[in-house]
PyMOL Python script that loads the backbone (N, CA, C, O; Angstrom):
from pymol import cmd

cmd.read_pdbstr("""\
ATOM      1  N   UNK A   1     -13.136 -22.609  -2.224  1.00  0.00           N
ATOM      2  CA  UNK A   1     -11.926 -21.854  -2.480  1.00  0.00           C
ATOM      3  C   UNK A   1     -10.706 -22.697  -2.091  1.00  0.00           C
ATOM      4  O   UNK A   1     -10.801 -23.305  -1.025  1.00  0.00           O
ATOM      5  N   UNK A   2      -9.396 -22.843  -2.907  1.00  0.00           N
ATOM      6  CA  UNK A   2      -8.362 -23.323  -2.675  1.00  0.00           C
ATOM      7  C   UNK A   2      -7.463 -22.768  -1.572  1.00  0.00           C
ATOM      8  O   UNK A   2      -7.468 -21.539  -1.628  1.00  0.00           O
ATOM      9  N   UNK A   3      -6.920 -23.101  -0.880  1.00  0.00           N
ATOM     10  CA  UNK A   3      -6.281 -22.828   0.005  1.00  0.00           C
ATOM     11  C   UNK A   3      -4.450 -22.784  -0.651  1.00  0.00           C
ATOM     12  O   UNK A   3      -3.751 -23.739  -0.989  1.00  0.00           O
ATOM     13  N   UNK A   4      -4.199 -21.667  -0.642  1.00  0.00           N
ATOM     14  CA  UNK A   4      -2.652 -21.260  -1.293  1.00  0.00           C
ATOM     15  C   UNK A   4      -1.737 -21.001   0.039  1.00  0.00           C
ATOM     16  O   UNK A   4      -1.891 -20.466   1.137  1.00  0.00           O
ATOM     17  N   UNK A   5      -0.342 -21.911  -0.913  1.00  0.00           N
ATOM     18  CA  UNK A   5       0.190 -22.311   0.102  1.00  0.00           C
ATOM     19  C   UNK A   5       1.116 -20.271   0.392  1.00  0.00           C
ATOM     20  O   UNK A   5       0.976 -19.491  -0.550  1.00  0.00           O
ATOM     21  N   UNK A   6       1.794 -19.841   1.484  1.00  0.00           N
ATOM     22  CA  UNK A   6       2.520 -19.040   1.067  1.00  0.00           C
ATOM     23  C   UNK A   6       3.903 -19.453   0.967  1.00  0.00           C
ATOM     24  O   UNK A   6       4.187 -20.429   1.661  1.00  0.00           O
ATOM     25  N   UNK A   7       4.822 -18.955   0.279  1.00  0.00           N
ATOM     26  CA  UNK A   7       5.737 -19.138  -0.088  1.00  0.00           C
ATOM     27  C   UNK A   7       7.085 -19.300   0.992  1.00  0.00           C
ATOM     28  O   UNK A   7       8.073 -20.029   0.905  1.00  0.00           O
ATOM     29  N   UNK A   8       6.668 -18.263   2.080  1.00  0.00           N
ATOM     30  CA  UNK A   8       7.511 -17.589   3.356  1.00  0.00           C
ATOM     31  C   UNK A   8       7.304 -19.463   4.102  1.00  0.00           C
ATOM     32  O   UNK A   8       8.330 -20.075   4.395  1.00  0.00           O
ATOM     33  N   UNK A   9       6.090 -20.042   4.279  1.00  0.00           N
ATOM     34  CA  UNK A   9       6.285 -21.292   4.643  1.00  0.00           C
ATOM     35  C   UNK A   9       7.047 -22.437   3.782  1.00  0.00           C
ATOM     36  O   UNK A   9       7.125 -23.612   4.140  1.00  0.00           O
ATOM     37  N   UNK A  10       7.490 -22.005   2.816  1.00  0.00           N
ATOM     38  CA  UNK A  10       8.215 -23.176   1.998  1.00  0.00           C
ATOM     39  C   UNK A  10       9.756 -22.968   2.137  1.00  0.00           C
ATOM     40  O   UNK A  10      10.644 -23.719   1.735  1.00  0.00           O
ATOM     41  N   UNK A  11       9.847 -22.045   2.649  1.00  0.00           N
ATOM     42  CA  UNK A  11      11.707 -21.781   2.814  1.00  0.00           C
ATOM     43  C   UNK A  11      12.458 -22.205   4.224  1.00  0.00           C
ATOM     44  O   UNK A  11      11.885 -22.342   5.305  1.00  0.00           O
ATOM     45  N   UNK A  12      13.513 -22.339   4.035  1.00  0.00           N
ATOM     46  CA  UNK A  12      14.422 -22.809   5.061  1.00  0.00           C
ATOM     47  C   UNK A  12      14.319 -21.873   6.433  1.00  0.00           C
ATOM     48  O   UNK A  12      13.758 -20.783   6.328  1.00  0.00           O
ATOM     49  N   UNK A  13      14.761 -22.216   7.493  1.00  0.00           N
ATOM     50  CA  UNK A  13      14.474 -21.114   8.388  1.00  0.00           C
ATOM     51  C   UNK A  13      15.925 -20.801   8.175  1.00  0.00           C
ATOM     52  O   UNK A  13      15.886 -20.097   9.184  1.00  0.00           O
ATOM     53  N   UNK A  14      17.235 -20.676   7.761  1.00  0.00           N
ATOM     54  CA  UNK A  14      17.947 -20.353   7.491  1.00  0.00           C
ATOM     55  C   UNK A  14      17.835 -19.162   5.958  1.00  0.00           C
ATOM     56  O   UNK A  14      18.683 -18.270   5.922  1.00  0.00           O
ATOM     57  N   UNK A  15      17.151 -19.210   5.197  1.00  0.00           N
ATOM     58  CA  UNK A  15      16.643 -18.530   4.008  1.00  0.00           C
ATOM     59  C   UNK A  15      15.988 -17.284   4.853  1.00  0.00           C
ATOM     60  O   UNK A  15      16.568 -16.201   4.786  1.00  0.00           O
ATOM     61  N   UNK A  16      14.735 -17.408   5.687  1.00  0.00           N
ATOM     62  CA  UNK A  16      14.230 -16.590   6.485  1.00  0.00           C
ATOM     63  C   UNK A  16      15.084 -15.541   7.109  1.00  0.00           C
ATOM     64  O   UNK A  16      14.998 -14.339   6.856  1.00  0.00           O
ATOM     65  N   UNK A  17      16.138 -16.240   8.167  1.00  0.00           N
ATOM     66  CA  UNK A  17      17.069 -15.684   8.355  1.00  0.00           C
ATOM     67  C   UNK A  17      18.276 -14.621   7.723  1.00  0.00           C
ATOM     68  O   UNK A  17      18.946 -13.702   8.193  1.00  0.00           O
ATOM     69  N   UNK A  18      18.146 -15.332   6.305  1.00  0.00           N
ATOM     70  CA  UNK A  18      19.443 -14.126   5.823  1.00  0.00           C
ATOM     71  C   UNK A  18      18.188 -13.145   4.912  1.00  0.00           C
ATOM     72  O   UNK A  18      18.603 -12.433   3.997  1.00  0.00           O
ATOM     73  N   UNK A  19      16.873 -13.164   5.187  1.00  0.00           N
ATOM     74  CA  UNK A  19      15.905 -12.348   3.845  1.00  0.00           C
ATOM     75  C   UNK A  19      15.894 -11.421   5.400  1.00  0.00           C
ATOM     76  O   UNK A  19      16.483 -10.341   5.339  1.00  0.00           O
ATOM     77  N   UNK A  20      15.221 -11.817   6.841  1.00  0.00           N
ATOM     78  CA  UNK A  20      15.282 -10.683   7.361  1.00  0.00           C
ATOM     79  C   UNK A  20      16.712 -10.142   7.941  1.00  0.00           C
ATOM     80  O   UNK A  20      16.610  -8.929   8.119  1.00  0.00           O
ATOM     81  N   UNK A  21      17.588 -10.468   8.181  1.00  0.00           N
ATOM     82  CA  UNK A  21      19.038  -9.454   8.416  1.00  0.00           C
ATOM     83  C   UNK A  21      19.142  -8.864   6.779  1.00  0.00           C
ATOM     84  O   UNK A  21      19.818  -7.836   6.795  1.00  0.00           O
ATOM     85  N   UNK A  22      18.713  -9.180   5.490  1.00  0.00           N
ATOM     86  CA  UNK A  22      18.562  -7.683   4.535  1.00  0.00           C
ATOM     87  C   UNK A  22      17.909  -6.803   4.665  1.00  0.00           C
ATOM     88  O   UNK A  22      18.176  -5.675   4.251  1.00  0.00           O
ATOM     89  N   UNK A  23      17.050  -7.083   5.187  1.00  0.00           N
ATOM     90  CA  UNK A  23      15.693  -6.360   5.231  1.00  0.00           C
ATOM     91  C   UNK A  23      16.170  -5.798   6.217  1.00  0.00           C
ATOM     92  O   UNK A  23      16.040  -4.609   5.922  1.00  0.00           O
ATOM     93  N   UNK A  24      16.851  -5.863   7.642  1.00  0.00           N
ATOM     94  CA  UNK A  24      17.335  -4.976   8.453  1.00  0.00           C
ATOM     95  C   UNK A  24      18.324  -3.663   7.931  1.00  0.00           C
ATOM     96  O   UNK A  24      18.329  -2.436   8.040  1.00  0.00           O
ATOM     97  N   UNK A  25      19.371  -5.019   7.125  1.00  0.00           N
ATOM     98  CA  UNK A  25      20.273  -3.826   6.802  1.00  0.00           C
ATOM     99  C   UNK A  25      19.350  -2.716   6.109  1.00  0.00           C
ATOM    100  O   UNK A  25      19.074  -1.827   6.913  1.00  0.00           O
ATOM    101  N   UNK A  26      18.940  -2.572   5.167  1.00  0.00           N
ATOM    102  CA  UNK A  26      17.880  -2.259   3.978  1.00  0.00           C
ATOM    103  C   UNK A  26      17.559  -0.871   5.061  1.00  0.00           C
ATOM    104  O   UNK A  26      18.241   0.153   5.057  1.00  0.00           O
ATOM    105  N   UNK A  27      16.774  -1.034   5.653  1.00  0.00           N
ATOM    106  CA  UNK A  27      16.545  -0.407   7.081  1.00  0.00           C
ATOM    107  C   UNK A  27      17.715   0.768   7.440  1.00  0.00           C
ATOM    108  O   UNK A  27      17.895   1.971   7.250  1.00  0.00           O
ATOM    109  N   UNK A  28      18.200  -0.059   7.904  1.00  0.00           N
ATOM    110  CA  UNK A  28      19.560   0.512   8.080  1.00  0.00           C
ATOM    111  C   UNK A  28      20.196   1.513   7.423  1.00  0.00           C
ATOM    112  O   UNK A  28      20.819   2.368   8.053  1.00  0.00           O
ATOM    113  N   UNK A  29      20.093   1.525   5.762  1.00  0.00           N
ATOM    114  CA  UNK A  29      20.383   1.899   5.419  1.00  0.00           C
ATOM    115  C   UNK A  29      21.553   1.683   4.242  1.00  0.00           C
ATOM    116  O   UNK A  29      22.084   2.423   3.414  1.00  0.00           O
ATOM    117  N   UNK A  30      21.660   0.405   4.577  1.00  0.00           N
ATOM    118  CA  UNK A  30      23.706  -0.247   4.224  1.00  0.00           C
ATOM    119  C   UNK A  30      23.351  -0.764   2.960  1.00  0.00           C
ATOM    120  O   UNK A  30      23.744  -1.873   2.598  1.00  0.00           O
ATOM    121  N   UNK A  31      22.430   0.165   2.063  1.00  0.00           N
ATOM    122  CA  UNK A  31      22.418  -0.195   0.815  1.00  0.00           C
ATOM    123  C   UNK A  31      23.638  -0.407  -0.334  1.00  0.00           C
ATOM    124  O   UNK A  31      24.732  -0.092   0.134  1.00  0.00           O
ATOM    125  N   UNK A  32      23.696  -0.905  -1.836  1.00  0.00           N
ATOM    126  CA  UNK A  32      24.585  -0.799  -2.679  1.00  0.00           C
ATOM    127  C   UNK A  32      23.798  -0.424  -3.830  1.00  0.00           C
ATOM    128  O   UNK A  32      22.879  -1.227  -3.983  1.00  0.00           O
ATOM    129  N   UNK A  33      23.811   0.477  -4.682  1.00  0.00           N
ATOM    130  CA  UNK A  33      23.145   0.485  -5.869  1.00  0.00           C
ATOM    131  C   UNK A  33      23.610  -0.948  -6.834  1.00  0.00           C
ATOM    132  O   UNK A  33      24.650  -1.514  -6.497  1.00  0.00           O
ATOM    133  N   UNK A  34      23.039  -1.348  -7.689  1.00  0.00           N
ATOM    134  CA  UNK A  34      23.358  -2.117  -8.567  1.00  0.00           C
ATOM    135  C   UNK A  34      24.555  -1.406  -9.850  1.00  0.00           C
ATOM    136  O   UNK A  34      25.159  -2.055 -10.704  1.00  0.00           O
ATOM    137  N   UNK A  35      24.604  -0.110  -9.645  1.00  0.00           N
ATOM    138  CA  UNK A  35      25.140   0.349 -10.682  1.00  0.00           C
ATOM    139  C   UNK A  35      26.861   0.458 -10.162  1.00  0.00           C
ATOM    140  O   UNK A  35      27.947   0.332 -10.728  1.00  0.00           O
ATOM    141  N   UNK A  36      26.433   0.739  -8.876  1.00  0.00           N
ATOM    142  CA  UNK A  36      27.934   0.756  -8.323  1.00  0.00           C
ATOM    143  C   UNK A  36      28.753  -0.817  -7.894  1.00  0.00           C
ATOM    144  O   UNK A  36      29.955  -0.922  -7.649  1.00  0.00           O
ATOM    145  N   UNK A  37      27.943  -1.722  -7.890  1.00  0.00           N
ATOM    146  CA  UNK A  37      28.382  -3.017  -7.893  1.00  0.00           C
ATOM    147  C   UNK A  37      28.818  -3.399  -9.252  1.00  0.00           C
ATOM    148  O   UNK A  37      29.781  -4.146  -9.422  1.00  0.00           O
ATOM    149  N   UNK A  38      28.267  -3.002 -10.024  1.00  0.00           N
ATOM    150  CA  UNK A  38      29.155  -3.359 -11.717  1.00  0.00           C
ATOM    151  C   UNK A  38      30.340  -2.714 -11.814  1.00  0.00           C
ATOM    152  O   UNK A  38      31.334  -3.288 -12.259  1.00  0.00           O
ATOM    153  N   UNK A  39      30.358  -1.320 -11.362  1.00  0.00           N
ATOM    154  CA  UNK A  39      31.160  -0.362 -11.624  1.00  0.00           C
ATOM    155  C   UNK A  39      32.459  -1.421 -11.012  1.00  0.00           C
ATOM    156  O   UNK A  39      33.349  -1.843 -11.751  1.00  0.00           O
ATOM    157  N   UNK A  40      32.376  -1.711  -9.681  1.00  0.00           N
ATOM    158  CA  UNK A  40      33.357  -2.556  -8.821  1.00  0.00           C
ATOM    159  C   UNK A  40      33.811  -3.272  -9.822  1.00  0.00           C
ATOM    160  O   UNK A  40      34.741  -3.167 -10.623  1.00  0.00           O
ATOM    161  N   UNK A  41      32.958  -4.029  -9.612  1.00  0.00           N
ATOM    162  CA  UNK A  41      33.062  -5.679 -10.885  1.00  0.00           C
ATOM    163  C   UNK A  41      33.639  -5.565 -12.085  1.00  0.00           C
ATOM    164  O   UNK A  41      34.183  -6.575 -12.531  1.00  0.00           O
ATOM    165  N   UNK A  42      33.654  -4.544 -12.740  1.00  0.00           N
ATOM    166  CA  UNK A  42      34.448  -4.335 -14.265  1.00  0.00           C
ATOM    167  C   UNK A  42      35.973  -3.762 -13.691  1.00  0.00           C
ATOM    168  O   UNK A  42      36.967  -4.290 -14.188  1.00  0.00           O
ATOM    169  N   UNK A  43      36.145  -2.811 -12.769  1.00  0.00           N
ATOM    170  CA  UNK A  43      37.363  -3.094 -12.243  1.00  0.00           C
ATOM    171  C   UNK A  43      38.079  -3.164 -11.959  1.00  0.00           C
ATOM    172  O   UNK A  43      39.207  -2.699 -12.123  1.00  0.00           O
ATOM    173  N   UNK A  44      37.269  -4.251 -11.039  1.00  0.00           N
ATOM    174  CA  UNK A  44      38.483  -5.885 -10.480  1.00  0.00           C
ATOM    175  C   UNK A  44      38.543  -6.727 -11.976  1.00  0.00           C
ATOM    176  O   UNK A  44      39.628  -7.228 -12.271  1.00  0.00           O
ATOM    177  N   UNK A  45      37.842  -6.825 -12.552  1.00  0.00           N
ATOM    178  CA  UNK A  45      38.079  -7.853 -13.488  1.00  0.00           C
ATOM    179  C   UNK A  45      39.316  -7.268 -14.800  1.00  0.00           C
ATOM    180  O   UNK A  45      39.901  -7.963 -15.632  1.00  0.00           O
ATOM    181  N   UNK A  46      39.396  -5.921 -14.598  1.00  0.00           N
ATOM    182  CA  UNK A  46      39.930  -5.088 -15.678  1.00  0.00           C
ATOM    183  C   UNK A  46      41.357  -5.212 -15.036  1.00  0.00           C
ATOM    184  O   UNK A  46      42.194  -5.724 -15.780  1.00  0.00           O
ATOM    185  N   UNK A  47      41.789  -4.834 -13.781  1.00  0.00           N
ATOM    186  CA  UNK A  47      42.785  -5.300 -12.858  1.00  0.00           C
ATOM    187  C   UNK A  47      43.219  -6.439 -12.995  1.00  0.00           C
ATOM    188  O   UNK A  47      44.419  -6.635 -13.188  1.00  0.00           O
ATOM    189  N   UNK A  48      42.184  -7.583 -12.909  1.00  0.00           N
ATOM    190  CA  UNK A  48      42.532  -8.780 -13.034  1.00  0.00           C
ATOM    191  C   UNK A  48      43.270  -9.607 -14.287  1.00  0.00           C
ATOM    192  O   UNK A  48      43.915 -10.656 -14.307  1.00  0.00           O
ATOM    193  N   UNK A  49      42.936  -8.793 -15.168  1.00  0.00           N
ATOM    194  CA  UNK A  49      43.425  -9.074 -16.542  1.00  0.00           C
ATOM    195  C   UNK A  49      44.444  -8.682 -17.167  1.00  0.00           C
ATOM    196  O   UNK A  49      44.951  -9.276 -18.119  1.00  0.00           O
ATOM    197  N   UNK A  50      44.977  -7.242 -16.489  1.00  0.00           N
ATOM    198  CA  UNK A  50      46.147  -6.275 -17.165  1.00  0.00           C
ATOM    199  C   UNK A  50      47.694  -7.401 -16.238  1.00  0.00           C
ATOM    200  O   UNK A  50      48.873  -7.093 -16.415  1.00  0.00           O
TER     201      UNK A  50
END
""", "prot")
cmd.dss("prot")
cmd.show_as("cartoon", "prot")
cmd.util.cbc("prot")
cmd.orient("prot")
């Protein structure tokens, strides 16, 4: 049997670092939907343009 590498060992310990403080927030609670981050994003950009 091959021995597979995992992935969590191929990343930066800085990468590690900002995947678990999401995973805290996440926890936490201090979510954003994706739908309300567009909503933002169209706008500022709609603002940005007038």
């Amino acid at each position: 049997m091959d021995e597979k590498n995992d992935w969590w060992d191929e990343i930066s310990d800085e990468q590690k670092e900002a995947i678990d403080k999401a995973l805290t927030e996440a926890e936490e609670g201090k979510l954003r939907s994706h739908e309300s981050v567009i909503k933002e994003l169209l706008e500022r950009l709609k603002n940005k343009s007038s």
